[in-house]
Structures are given as C-alpha cells and as structure tokens.
C-alpha positions in Angstrom: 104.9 148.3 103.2 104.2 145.8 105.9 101.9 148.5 107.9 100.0 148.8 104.2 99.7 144.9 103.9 96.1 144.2 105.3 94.8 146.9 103.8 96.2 146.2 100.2 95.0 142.7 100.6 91.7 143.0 102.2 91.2 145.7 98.7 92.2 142.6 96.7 89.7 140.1 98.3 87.3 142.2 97.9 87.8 143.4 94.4 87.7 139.1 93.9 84.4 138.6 95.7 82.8 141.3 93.4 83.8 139.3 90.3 82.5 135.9 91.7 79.4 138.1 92.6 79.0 138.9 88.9 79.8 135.8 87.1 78.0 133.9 90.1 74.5 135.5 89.0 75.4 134.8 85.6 76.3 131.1 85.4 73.1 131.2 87.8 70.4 132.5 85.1 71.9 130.2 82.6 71.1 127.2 84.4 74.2 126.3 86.7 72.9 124.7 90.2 74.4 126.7 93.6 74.8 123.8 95.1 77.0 122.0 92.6 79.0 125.3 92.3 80.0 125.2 96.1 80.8 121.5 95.6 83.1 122.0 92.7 84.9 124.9 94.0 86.1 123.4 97.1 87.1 120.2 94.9 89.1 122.6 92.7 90.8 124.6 96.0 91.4 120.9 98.0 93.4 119.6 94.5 95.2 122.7 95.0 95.7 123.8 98.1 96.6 120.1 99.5 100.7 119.4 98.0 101.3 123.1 98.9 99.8 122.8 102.5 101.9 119.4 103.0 105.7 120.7 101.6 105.5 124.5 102.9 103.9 123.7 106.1 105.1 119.9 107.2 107.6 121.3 110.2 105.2 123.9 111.6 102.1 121.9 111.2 99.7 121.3 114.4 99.2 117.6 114.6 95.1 117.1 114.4 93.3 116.5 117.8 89.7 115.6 117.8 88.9 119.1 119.4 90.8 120.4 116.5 89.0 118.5 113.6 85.5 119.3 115.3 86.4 122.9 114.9 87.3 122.8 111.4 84.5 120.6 110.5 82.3 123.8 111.8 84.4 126.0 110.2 83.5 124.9 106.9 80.1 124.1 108.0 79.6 127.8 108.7 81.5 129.9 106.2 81.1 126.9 103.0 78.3 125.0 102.9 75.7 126.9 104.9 76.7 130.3 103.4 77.4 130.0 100.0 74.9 127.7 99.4 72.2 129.8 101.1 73.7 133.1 99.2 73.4 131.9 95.9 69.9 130.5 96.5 69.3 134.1 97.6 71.1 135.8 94.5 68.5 134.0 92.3 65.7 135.7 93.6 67.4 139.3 94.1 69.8 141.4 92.1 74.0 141.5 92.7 73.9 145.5 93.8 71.1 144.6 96.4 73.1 141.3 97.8 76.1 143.2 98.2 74.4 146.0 99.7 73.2 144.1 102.3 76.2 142.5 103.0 77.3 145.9 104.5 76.1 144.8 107.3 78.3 142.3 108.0 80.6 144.1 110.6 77.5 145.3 112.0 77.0 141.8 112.9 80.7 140.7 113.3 80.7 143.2 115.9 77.8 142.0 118.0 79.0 138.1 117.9 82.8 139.4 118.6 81.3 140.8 122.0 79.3 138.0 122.7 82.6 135.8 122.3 84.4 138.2 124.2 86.9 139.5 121.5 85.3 143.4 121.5 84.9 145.4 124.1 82.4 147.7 125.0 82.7 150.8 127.1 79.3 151.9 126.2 80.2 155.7 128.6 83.0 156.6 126.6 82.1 158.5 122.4 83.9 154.8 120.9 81.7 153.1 122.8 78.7 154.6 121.8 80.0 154.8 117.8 79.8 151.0 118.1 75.9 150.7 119.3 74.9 153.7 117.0 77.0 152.8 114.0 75.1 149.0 114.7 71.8 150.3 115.1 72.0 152.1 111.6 73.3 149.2 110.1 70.3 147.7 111.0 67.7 149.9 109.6 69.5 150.6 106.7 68.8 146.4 105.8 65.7 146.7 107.2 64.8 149.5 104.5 66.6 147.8 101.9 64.2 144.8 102.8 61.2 145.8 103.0 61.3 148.8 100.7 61.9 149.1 97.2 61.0 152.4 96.0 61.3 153.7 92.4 63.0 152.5 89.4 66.7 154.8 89.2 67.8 155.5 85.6 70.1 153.6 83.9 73.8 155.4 82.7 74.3 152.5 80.3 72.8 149.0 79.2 75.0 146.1 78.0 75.1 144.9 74.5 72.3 143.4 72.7 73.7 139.9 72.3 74.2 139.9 76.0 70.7 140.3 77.1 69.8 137.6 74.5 72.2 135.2 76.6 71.1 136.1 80.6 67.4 134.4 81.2 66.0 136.6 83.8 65.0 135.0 87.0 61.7 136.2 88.5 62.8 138.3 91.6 61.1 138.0 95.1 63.3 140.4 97.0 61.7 139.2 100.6 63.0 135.6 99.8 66.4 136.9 98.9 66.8 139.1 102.1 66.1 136.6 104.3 68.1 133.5 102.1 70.8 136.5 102.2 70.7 137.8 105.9 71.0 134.2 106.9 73.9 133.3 104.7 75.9 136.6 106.9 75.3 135.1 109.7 76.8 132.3 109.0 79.3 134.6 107.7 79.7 136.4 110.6 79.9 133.3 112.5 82.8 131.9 110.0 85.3 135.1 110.8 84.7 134.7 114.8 85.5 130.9 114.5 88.2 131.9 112.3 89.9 134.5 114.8 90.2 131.2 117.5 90.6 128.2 115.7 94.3 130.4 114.4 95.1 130.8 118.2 95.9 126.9 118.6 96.1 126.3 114.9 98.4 128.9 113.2 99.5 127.1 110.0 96.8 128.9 107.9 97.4 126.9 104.5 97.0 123.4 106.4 93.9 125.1 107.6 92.2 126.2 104.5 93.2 123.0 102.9 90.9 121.1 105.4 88.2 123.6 105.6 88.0 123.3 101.7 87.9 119.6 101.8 85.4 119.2 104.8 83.4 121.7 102.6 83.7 119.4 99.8 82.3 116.8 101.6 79.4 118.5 103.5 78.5 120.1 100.0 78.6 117.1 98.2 76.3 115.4 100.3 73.9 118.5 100.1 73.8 118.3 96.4 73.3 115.4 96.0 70.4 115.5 97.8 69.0 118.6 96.2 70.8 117.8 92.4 69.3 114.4 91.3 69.5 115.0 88.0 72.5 114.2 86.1 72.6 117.2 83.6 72.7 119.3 86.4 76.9 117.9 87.1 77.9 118.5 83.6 80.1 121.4 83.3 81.5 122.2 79.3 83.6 125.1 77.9 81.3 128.1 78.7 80.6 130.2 81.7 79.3 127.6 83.9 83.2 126.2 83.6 84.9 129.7 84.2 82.6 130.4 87.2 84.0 127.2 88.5 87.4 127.4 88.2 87.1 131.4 89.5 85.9 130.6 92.9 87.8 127.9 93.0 91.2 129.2 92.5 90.7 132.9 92.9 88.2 133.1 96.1 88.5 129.4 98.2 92.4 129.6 97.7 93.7 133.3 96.8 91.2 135.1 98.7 91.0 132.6 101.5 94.8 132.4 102.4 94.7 136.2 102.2 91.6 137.0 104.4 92.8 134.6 106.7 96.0 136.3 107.3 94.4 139.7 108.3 92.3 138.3 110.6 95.0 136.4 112.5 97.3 140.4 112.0 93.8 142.7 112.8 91.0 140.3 113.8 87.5 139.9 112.6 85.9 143.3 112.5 88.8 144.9 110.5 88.1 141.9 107.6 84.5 142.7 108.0 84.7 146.6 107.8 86.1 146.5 103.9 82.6 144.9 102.6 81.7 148.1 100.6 84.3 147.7 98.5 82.2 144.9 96.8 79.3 147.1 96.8 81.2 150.1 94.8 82.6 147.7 92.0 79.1 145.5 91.9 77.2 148.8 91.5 79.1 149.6 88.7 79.9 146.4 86.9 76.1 144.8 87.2 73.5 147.7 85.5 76.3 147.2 82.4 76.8 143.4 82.4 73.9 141.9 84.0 71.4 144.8 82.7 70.1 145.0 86.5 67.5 147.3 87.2 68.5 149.8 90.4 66.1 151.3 93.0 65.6 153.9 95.4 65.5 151.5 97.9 68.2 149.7 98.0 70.5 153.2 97.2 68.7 154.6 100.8 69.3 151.7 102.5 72.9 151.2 101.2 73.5 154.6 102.0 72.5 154.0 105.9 74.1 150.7 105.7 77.7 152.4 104.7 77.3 155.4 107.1 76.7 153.1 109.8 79.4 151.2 108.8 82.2 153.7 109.4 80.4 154.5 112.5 81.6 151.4 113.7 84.4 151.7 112.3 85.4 155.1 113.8 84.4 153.9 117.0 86.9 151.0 116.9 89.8 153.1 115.9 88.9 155.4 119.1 89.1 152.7 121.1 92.3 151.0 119.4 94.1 154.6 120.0 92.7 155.0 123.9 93.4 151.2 124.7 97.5 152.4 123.3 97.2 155.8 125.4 95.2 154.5 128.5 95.7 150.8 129.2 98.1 149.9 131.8 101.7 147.9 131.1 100.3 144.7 132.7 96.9 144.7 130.2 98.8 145.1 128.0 99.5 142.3 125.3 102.7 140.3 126.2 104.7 141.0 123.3 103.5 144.6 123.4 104.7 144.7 127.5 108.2 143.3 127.2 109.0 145.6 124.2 108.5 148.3 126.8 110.1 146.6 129.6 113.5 146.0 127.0 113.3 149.8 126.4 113.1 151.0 130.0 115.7 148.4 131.0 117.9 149.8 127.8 117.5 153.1 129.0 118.8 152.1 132.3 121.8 150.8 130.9 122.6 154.0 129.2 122.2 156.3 132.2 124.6 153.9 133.9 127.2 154.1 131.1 126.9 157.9 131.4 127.5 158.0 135.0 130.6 155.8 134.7 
C-alpha cells in the first residue's frame, strides 16, 4: 500500500482540483470576485491549518531563518497569489474543459524549469532522453493549437436542467485573453512545485509549511484585492454558492490537497505531481457540458489530444530513465540511503560466507 500511496493521492488531488474548477466558474458567473476568493481561502486554510501545525509538529519544527521566510514568502507569492488570481481571471474569459486542457501542459513545463534548476537530467543520445524533448515539444503545439484555434462547435451528449441555465450568467468569452491569463498562471505554477521540491530539503515539516505559505498568501492576496475590490458588496459572502466555493478551496484544496501534493513531491519530486494533470481534464470534460452548459470545440479536443500524448511522452521518457539510472548508475552516484543499503547487504553476505566456512 505504501508503493500505491502517491499515486492514490495525487488521483485524489486531482479529482479535488476538478471540483474547485467547476464551482470556481460558477460562483464566478454569478458575481463572486477572484480576488476575494483567493483571499478568503487562505484565511479559511491559515484558521485551520495553524493549531494543527503548532501541536503535531512543535518538536520537529525548523526554527525560521530570514533565508527561510524569504523563501516561503515566494512560495506563496508564486503558487497563491500570482496563480490563482491570474487563473480565475483567465476562467472568466474561457470555458473549464479548455483551462484544464491547457493545463496539460504543466509537466511539459515542470520539466524544462526542473532542468534549468538542475533537478532533471537530460541525456538527450539515449530514447529517454529524447521522449523528454519530443514529448515537450508536442506539448507545446498542442497549447498552441488549443490557442489560437478553435474549430467547430462538437455536439452536446446532454444539457443541464432548465433552472440551472436560468441561474449561470454567461460571461462573454475571449479565448486569446484566457490562454495567455492561463499560460501565465502555470508558470507560476510550474515555478511553485520547483520551489516546493527545495524549500522541503531544509524545511521538512510540511504542515508548518503550508500553514505559512497559506497565511503569507493571505496577506499578499489581501493587499491585492483590496486594491482591485473597492467596493464593499463585493466582500459579502451569504448562504449560496459564493459561500460553498469558499469554504471548498479553503478546506478541501489549500489544506487537504496541499498537505497531500506536498508529500508526493518531497517522496517522487516535481514532474511526477505534474504528470497526473489530466485527470482534471477527464472529470472537467465530463462534469462541465452537464453543469455549466459549456459549449465544446474541435479545437480544444485536437489540441488536448496532442497535449495528453505528449504528456506521456514525457512521462515514458522519465520512467526509462528512472529504470536505467537503477540498472546503470554506479554505487557512489548513487543516493546515500540507496548506497549503504547495498553496502549493509554485501557486508551481510560476507558475514554469512564466514559463518559457513567456520
């Protein structure tokens, strides 16, 4: 069950992030602002998060250096504020199915930054090698088709309820404004996992670190909307879905999801997080047409379809390389935990021979 764990988790994170895609775009037609949204999530999460953080993890705790705080500062600058706020701006302007389409190419992009930070490697002569660079490259034109064309209007299976439709006000959608509000939200993104995979190395109590993120997130959102929000009804929240929304990514996505995601990328590391992002795509293109009443097109099906293939390119070509590094690497390259497990075998091995001689 512990070999299944990342896996099982990473399915449930994403399963969550669908759902906050859904009700997101929702809350959104009916009036909620993005940028309150992000600020009352992280509120909800940093109430939450903080007496757990402080009982589970007082004796394992880092103590906070100004290196430390800098980091997490960026942390939440990255992968809270700049993202979600620039996401949901995007989502206004284009539907759930086509934002969660593009976000396929997140490992894409993981990928690239985790080699520029020196966490990949890249032996473009050997086939993983060159599964990386293809599987990135069709990644790439897959959001480039999904961008800039839109095709024909697919047939619907299904259309919600009446009453529904009556409750969703449309948003007029400029699909060029949402790609690039959207691309530039996964860069952040991207940027947000690779900060994540160091900032564990010297900082392993994960709660304590989500706790912080969430309430420098709080902060930095805060002061964005108040800049952007000036209007008072625009903080009121009652008992409808502007209030569930809330509470959702607050509890579900900034402290479930978070604590989970976290843990699989400290156990497999950035790119593995990054390579379950169709997930959301399956469950969004399924959930939206019937509860949104979105309209699909060619499109964004062609370039989702590139986006996915070159997805598990990548993918591929990081598994290839996982199972050569195991076969091919040498003991002393080895990781050190990995290299004294060996050494303890050999020397155990040793010691039997010698109890067979005696």
């Amino acid at each position: 069950m512990e070999k299944y764990k990342p896996y099982i988790f990473m399915v449930i994170v994403q399963t969550a992030y669908a759902g906050l895609i859904i009700i997101s775009k929702a809350a959104l037609n009916n009036g909620l602002s993005c940028f309150v949204l992000v600020f009352y999530r992280h509120v909800v999460a940093s109430v939450l998060l903080a007496p757990l953080a402080y009982f589970l993890e007082r004796k394992t705790r880092p103590s906070i250096t100004i290196y430390s705080s800098c980091m997490i500062f960026l942390l939440a600058l990255c992968g809270t504020t700049i993202q979600q706020n620039l996401y949901l701006a995007g989502l206004k302007y284009a539907s759930p199915t086509f934002g969660s389409a593009l976000g396929n190419v997140i490992p894409a992009m993981t990928f690239v930054m985790a080699v520029l930070f020196r966490l990949e490697k890249v032996r473009i002569k050997t086939r993983a090698g060159q599964a990386k660079v293809l599987g990135t490259l069709i990644c790439t034109i897959g959001a480039l088709v999904m961008t800039v064309y839109k095709g024909s209007v697919i047939p619907k299976l299904w259309s919600p309820p009446i009453h529904q439709k009556h409750h969703l006000n449309k948003v007029h959608e400029d699909w060029i404004k949402g790609s690039i509000l959207m691309m530039t939200s996964y860069i952040a993104w991207c940027t947000w996992f690779i900060l994540q995979a160091k900032i564990i190395k010297f900082y392993p109590a994960q709660m304590s670190l989500i706790t912080l993120m969430c309430f420098a997130a709080s902060l930095q959102s805060g002061v964005a909307a108040l800049i952007f929000e000036r209007k008072l009804s625009a903080w009121a929240l009652g008992w409808n879905l502007q209030l569930l929304t809330v509470v959702y990514a607050g509890i579900v996505i900034s402290v479930l999801a978070y604590c989970m995601q976290m843990w699989c990328i400290g156990k497999k590391g950035p790119v593995f997080v990054a390579m379950f992002s169709p997930v959301v795509l399956l469950i969004v293109a399924i959930l939206s047409p019937a509860v949104l009443d979105e309209q699909l097109y060619s499109g964004s099906l062609e370039g989702g379809i590139l986006v996915v293939v070159g997805l598990y390119t990548v993918l591929w070509g990081k598994k290839r390389d996982m199972k050569d590094d195991g076969k091919l690497l040498p003991m002393e390259s080895l990781p050190e935990s990995i290299s004294n497990e060996v050494k303890q075998g050999s020397m155990q091995s040793k010691e039997r021979e010698h109890i067979n001689i005696i």
